[in-house]
Backbone and ligand atoms as CSV (ligand in chain L), in Angstrom:
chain,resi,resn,atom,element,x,y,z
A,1,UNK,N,N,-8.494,47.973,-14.844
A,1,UNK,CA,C,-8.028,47.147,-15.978
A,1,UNK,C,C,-6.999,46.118,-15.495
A,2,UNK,N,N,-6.286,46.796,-14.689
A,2,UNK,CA,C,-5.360,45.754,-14.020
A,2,UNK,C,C,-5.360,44.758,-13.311
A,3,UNK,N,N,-6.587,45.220,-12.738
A,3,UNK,CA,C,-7.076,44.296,-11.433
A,3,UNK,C,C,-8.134,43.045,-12.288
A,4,UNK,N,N,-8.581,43.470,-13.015
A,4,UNK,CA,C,-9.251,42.122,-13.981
A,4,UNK,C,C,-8.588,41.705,-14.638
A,5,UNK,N,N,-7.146,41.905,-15.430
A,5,UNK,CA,C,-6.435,40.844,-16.177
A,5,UNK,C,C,-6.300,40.001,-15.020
A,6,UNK,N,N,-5.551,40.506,-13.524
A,6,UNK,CA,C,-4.835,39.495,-12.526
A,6,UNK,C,C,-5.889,38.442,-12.038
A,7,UNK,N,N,-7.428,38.649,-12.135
A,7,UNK,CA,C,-8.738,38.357,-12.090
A,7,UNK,C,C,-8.553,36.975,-13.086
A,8,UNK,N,N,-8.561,37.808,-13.930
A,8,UNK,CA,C,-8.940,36.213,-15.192
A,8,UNK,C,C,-7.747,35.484,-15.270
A,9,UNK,N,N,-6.722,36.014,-14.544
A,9,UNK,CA,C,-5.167,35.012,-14.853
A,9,UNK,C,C,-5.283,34.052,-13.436
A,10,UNK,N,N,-6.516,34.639,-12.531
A,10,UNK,CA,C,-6.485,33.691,-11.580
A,10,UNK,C,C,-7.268,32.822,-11.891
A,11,UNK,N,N,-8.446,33.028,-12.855
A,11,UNK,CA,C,-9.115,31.998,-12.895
A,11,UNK,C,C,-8.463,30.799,-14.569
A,12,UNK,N,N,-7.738,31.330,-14.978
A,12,UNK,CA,C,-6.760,30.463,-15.466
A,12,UNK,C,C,-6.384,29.644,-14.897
A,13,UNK,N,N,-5.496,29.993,-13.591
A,13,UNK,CA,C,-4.798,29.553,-13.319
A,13,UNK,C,C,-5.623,28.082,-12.549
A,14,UNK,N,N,-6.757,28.776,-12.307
A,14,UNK,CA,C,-7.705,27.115,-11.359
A,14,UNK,C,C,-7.993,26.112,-12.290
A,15,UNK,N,N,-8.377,26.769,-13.437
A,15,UNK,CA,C,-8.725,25.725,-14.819
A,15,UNK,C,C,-7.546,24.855,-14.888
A,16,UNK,N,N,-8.331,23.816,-15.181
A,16,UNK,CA,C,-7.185,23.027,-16.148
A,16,UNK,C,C,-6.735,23.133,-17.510
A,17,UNK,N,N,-5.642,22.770,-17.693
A,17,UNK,CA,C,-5.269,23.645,-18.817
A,17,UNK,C,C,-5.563,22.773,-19.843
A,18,UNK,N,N,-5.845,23.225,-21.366
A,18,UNK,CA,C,-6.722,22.463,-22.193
A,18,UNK,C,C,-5.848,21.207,-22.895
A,19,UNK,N,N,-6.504,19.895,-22.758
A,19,UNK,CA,C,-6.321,19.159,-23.703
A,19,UNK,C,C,-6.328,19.408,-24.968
A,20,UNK,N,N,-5.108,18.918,-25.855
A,20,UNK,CA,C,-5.249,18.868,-27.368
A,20,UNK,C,C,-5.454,17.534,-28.061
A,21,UNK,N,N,-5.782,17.386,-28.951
A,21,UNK,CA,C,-5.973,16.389,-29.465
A,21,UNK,C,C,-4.650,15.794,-29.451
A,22,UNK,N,N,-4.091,16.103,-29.809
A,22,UNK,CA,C,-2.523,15.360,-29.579
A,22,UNK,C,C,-2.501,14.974,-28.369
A,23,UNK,N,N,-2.777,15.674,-27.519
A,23,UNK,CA,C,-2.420,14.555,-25.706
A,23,UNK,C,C,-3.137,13.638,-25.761
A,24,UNK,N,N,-4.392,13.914,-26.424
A,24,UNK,CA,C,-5.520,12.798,-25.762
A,24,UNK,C,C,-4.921,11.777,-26.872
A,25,UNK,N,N,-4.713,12.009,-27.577
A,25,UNK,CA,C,-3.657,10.726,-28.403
A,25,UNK,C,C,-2.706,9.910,-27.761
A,26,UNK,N,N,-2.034,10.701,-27.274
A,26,UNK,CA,C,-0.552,10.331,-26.528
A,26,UNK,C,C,-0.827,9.302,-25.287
A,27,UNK,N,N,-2.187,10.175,-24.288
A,27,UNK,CA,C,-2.956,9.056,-23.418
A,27,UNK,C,C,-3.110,8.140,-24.097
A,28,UNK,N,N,-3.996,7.584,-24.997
A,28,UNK,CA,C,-4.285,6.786,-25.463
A,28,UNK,C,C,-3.076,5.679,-25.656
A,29,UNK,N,N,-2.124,6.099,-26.189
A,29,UNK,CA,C,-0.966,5.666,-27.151
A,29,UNK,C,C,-0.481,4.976,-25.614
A,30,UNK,N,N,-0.302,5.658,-24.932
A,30,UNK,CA,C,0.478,5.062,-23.260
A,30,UNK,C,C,-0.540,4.031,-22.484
A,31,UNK,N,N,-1.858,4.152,-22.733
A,31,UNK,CA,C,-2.390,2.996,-21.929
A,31,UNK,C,C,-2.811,2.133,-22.809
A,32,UNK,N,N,-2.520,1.927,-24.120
A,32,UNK,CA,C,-2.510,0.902,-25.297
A,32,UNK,C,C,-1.334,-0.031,-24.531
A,33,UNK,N,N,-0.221,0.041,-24.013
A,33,UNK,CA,C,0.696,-0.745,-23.709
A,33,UNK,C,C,0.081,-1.389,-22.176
A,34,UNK,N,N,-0.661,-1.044,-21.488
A,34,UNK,CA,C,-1.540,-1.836,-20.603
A,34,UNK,C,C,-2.524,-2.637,-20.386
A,35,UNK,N,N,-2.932,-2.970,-21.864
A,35,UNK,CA,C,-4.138,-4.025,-22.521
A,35,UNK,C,C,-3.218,-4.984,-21.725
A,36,UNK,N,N,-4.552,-5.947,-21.794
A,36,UNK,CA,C,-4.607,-7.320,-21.073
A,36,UNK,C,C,-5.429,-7.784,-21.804
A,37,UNK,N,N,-4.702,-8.482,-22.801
A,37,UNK,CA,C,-5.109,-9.044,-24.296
A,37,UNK,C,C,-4.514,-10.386,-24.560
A,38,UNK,N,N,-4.437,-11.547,-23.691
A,38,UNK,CA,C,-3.836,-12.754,-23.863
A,38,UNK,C,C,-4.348,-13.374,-25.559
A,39,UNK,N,N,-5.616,-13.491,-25.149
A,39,UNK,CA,C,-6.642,-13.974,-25.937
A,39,UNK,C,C,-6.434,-13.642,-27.562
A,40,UNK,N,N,-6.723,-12.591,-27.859
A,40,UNK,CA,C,-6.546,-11.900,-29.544
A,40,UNK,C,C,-5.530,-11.477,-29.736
A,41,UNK,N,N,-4.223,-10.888,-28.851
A,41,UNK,CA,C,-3.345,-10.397,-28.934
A,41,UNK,C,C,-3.488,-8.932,-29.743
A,42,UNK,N,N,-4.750,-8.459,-29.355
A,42,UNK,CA,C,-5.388,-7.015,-29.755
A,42,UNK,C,C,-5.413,-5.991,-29.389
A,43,UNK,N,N,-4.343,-5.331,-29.155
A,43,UNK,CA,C,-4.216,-4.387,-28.175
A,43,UNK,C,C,-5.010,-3.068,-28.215
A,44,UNK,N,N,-5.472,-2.356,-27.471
A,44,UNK,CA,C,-6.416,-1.269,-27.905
A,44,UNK,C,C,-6.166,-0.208,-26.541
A,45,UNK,N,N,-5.761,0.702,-27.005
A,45,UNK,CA,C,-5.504,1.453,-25.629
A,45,UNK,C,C,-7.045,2.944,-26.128
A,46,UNK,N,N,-7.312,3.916,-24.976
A,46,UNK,CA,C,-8.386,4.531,-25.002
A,46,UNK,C,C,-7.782,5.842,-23.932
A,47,UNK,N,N,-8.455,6.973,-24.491
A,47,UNK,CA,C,-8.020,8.417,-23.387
A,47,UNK,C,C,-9.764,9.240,-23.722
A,48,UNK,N,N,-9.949,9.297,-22.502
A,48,UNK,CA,C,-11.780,10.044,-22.764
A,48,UNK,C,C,-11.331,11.433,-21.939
A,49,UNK,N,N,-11.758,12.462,-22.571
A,49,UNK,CA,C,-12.060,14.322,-22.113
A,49,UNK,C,C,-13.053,14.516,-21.770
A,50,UNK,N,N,-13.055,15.297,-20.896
A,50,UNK,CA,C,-14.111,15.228,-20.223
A,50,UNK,C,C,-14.472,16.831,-20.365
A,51,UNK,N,N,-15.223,17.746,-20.361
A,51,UNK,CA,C,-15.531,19.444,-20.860
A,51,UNK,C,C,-14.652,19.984,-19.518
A,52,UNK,N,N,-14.114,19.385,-18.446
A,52,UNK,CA,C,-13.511,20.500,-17.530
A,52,UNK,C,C,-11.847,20.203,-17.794
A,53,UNK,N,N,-11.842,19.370,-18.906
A,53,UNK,CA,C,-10.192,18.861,-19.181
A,53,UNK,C,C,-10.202,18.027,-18.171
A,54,UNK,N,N,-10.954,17.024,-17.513
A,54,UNK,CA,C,-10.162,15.579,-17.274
A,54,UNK,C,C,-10.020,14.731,-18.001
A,55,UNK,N,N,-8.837,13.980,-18.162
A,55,UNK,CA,C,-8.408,12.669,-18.842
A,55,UNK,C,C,-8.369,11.340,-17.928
A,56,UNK,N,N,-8.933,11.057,-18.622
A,56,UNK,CA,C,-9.090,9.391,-18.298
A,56,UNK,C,C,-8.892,8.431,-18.791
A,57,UNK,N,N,-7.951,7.225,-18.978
A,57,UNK,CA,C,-7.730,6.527,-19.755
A,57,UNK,C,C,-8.027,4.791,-19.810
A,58,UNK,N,N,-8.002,4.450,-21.028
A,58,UNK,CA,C,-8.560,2.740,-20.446
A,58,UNK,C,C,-7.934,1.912,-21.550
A,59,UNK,N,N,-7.770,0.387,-21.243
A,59,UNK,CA,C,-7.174,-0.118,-22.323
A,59,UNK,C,C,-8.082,-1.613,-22.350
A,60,UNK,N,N,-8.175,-2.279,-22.972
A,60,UNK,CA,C,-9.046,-3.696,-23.370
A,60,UNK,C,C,-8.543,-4.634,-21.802
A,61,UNK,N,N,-9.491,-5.658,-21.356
A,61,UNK,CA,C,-9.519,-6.160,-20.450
A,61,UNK,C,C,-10.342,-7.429,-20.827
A,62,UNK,N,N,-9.592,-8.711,-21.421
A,62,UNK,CA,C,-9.988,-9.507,-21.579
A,62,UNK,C,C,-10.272,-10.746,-20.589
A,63,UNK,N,N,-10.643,-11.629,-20.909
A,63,UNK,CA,C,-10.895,-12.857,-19.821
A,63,UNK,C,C,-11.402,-14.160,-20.793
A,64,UNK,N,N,-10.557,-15.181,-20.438
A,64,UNK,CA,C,-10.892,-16.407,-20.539
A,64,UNK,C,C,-12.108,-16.853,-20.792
A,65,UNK,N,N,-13.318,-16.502,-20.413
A,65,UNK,CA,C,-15.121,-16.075,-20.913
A,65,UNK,C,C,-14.784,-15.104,-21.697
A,66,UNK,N,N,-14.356,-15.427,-22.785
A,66,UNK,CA,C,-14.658,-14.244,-23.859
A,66,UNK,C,C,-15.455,-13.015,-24.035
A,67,UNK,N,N,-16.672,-13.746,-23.723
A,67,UNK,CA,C,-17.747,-12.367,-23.544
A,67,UNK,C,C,-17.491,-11.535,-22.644
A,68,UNK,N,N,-17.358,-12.109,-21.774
A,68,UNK,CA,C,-16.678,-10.768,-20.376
A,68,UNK,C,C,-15.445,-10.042,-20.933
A,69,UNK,N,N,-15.118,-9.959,-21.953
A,69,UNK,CA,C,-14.091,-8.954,-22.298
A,69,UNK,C,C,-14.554,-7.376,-22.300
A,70,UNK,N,N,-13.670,-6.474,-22.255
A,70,UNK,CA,C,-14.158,-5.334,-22.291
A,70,UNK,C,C,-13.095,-4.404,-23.102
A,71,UNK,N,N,-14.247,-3.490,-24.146
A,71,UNK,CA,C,-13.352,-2.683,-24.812
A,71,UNK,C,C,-12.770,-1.513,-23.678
A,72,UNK,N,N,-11.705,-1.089,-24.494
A,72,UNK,CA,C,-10.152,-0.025,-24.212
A,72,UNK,C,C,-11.286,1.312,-24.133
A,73,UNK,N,N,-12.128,1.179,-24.703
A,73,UNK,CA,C,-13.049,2.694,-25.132
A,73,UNK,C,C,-13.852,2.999,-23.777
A,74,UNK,N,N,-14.414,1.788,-23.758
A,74,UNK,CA,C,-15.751,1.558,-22.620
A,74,UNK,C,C,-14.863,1.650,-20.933
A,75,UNK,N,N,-13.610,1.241,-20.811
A,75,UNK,CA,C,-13.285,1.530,-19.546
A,75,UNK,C,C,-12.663,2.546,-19.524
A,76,UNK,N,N,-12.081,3.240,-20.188
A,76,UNK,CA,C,-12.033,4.848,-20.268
A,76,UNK,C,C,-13.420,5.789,-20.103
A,77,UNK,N,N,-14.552,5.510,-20.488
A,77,UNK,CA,C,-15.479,5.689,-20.304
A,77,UNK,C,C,-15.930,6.025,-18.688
A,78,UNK,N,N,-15.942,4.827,-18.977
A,78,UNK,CA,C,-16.342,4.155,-17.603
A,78,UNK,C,C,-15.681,4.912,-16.288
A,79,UNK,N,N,-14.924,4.685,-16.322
A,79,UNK,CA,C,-13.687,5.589,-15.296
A,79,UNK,C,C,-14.163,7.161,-15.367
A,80,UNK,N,N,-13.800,7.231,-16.234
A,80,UNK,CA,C,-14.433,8.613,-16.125
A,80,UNK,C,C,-16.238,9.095,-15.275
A,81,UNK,N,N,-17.145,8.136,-16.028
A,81,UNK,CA,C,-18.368,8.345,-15.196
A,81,UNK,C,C,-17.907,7.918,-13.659
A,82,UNK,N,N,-17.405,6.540,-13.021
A,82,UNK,CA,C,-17.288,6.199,-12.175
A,82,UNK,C,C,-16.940,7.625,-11.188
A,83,UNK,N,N,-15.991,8.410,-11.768
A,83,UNK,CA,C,-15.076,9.260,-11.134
A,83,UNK,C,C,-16.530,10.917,-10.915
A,84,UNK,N,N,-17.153,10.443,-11.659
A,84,UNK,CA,C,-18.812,11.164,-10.978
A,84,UNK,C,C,-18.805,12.310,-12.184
A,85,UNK,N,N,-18.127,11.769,-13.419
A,85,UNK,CA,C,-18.567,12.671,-15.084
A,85,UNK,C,C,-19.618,12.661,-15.509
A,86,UNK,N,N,-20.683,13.028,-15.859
A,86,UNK,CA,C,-21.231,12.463,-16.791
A,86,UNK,C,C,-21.851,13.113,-18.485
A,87,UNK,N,N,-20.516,13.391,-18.823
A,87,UNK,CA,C,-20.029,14.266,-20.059
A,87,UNK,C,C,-18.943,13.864,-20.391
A,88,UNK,N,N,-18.406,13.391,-21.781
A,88,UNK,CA,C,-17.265,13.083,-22.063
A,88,UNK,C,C,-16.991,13.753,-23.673
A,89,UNK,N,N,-16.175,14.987,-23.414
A,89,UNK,CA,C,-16.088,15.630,-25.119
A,89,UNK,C,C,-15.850,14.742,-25.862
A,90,UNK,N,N,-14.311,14.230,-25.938
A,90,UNK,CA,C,-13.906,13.997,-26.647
A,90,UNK,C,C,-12.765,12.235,-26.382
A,91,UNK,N,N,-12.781,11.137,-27.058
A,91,UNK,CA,C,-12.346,10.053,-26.886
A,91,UNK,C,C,-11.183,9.685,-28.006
A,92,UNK,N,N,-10.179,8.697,-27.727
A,92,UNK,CA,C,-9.203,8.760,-28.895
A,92,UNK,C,C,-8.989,7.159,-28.395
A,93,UNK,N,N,-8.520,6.706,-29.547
A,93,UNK,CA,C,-8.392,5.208,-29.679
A,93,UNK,C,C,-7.724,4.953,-30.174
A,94,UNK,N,N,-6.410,3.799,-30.004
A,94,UNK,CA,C,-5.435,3.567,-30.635
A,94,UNK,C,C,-5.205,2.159,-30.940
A,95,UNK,N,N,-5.349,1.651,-32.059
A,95,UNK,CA,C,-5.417,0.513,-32.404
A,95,UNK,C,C,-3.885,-0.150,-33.378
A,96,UNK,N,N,-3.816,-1.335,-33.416
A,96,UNK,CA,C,-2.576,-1.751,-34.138
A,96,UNK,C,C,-2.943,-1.606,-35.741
A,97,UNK,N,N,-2.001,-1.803,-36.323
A,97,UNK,CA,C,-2.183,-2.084,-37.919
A,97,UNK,C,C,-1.658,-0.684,-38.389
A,98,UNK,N,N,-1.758,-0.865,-40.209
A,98,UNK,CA,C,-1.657,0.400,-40.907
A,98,UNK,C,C,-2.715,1.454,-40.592
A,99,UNK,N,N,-4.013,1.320,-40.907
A,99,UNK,CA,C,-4.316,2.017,-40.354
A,99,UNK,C,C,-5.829,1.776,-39.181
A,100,UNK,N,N,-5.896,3.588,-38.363
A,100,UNK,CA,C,-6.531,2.753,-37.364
A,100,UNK,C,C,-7.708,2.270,-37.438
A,101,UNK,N,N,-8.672,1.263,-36.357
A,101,UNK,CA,C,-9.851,1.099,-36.527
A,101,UNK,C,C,-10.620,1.751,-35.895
A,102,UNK,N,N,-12.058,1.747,-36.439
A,102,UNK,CA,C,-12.971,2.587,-35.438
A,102,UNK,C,C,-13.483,1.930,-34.807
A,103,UNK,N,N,-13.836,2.737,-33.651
A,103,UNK,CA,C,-14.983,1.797,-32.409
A,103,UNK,C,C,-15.712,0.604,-32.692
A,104,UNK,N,N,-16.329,-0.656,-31.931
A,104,UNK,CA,C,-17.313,-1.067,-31.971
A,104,UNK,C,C,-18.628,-0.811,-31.803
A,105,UNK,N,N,-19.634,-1.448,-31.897
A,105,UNK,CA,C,-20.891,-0.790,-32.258
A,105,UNK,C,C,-20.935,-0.427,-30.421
A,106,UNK,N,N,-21.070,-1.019,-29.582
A,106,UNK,CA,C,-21.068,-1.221,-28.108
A,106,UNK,C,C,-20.642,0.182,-27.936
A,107,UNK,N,N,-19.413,0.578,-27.787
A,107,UNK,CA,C,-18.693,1.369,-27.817
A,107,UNK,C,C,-19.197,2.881,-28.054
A,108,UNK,N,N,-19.953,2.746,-29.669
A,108,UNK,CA,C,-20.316,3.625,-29.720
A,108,UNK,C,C,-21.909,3.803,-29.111
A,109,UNK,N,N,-22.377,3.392,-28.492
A,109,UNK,CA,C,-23.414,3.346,-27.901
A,109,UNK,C,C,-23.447,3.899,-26.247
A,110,UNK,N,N,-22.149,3.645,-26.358
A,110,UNK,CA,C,-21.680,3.928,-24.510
A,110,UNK,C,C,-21.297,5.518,-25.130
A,111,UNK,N,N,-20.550,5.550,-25.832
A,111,UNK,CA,C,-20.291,6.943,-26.080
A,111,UNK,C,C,-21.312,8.292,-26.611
A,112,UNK,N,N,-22.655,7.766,-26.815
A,112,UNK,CA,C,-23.790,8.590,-27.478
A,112,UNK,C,C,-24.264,8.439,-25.490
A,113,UNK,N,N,-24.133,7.295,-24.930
A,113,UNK,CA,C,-24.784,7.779,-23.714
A,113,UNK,C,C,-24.412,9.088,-22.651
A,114,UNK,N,N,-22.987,9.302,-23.071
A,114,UNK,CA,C,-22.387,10.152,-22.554
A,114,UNK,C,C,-21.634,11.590,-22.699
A,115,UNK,N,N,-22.862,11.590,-24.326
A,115,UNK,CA,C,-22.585,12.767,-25.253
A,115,UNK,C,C,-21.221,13.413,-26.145
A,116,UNK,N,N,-20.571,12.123,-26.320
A,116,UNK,CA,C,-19.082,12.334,-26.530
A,116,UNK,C,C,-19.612,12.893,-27.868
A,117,UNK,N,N,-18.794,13.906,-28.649
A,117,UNK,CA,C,-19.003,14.751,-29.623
A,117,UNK,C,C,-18.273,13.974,-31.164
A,118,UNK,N,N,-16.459,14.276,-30.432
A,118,UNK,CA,C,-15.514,13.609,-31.307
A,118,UNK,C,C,-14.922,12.286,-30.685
A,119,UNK,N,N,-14.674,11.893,-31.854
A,119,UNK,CA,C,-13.337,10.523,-32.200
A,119,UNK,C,C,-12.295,10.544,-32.699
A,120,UNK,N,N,-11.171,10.398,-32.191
A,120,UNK,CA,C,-9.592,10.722,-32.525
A,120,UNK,C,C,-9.173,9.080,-32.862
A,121,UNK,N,N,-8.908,8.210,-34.012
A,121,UNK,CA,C,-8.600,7.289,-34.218
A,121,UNK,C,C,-7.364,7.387,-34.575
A,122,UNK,N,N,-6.830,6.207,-34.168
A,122,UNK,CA,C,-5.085,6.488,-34.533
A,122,UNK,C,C,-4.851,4.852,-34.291
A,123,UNK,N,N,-3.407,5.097,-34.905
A,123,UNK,CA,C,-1.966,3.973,-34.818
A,123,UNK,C,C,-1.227,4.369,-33.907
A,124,UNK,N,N,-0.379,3.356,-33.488
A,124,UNK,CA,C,0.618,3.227,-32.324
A,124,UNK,C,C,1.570,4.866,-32.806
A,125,UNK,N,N,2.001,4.892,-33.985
A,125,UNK,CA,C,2.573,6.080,-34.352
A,125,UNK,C,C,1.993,6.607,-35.390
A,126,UNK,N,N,2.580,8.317,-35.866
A,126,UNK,CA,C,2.190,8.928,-37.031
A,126,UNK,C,C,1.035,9.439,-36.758
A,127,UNK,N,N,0.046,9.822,-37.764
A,127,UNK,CA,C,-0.984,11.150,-37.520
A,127,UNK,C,C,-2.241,9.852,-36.863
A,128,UNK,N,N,-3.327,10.856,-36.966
A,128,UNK,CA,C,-4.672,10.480,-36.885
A,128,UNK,C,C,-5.924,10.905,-37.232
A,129,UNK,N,N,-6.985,10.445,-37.371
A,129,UNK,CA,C,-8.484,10.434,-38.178
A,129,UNK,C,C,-9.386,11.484,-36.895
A,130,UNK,N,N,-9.930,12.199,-37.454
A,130,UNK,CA,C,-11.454,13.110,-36.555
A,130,UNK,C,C,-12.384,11.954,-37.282
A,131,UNK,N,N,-13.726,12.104,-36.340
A,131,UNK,CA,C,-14.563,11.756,-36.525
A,131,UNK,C,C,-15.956,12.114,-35.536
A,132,UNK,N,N,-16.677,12.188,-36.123
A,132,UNK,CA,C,-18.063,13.180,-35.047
A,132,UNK,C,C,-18.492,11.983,-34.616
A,133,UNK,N,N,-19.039,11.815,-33.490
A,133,UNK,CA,C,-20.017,10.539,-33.168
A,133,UNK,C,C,-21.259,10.721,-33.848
A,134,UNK,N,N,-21.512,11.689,-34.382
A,134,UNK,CA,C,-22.968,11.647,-35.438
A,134,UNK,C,C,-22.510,11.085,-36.332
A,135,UNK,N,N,-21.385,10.965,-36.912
A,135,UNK,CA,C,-21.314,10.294,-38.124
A,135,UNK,C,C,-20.884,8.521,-37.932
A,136,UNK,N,N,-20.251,8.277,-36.762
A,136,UNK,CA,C,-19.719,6.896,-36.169
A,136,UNK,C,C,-21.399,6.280,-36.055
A,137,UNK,N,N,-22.082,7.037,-35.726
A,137,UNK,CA,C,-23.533,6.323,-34.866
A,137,UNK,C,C,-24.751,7.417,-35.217
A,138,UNK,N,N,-24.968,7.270,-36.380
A,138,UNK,CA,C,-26.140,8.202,-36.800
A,138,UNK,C,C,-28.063,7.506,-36.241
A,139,UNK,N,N,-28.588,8.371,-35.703
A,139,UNK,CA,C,-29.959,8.007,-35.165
A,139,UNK,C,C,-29.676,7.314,-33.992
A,140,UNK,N,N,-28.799,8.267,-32.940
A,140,UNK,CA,C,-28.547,7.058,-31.868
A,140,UNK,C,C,-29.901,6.965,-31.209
A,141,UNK,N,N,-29.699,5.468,-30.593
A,141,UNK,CA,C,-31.126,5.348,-29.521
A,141,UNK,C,C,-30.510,6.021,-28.155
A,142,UNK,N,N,-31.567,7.212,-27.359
A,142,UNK,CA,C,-30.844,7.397,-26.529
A,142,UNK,C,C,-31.739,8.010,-25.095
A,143,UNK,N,N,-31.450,8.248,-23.943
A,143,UNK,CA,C,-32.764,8.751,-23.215
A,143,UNK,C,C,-34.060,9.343,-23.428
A,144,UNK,N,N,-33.615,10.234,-24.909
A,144,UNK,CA,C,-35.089,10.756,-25.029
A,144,UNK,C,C,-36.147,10.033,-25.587
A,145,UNK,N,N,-35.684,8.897,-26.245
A,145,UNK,CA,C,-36.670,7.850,-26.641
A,145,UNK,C,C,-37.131,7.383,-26.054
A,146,UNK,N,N,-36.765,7.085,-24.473
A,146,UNK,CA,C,-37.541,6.212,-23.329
A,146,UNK,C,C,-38.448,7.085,-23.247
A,147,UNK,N,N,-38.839,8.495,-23.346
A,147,UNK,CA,C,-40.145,9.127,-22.819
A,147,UNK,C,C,-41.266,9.170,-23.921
A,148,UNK,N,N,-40.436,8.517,-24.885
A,148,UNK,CA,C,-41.384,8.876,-26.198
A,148,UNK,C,C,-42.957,7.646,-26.367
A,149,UNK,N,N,-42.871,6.802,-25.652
A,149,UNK,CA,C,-43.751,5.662,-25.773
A,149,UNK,C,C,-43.795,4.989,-24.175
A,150,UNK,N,N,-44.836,3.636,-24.462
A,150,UNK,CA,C,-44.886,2.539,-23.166
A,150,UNK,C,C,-44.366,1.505,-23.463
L,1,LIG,N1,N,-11.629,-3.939,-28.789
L,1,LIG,C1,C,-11.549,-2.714,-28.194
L,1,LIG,O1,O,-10.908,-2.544,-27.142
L,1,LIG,N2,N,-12.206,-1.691,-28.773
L,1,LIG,C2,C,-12.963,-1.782,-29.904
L,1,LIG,O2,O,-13.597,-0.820,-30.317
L,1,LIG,C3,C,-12.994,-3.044,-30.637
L,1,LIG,C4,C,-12.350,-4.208,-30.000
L,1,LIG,C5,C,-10.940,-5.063,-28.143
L,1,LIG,C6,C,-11.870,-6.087,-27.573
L,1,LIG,C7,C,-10.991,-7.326,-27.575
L,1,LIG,O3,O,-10.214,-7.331,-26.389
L,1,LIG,C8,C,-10.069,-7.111,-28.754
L,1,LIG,O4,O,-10.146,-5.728,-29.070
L,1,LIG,C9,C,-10.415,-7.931,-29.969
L,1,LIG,O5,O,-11.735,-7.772,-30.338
């Protein structure tokens, strides 16, 4: 009995210890102040979970070609796959105003690619919104449709 508590307290101890929704907020909330937002003055900061508890965070990355801008969501994302994920539980987004906004459509499209479950929307301060990506992006288009036809 003894020898398996010290057992499972070792394998505690290798885990990472769990993200709460509140951290992955707090990420978010801290790389919101690293947007590079000349352009809209829109700041959008992003924190993506990953199922073994990695955090990854991203914030908007604009450019003078407008279109080449990139959402706060998608390079949190991104980073995370880059970093060789390709599972992301859970994402949180922190946007300015009263209250927060949700993803873009893009956004949520990158996030159905990578099976993200929930959405933690928030303001710079004070609480924040759940949201399922089934309900952000209902009928996503997604790999299994490529096998379905020519
Ligand atoms: N933006 C995001 O970072 N995430 C979104 O979901 C919506 C919009 C950014 C893109 C651009 O830099 C600025 O907000 C204004 O659209």
């Amino acid at each position: 009995m003894k020898r398996s508590r010290r057992a499972s307290a070792g394998r505690r101890a290798r885990r990472r210890a769990a993200v709460s929704p509140e951290a992955l907020v707090a990420a978010a909330r801290g790389a919101r102040g690293r947007a590079y937002a000349p352009y809209s003055l829109y700041q959008v900061g992003a924190a993506a979970l990953t199922p073994d508890g990695a955090v990854f965070v991203g914030a908007n990355v604009e450019n003078a070609s407008y279109g080449l801008s990139m959402c706060a969501e998608r390079v949190a994302i991104f980073q995370a796959a880059a970093a060789g994920h390709r599972k992301v539980r859970a994402v949180a987004v922190v946007t300015a105003g009263p209250a927060p906004a949700a993803p873009c459509g893009a956004c949520r499209q990158v996030m159905a690619e990578f099976s993200v479950e929930v959405v933690y929307l928030a303001t710079p301060h004070g609480t924040f919104r759940r949201r399922s990506l089934r309900h952000l992006l209902p009928e996503a288009f997604t790999a299994a449709d490529l096998t379905k036809g020519t």
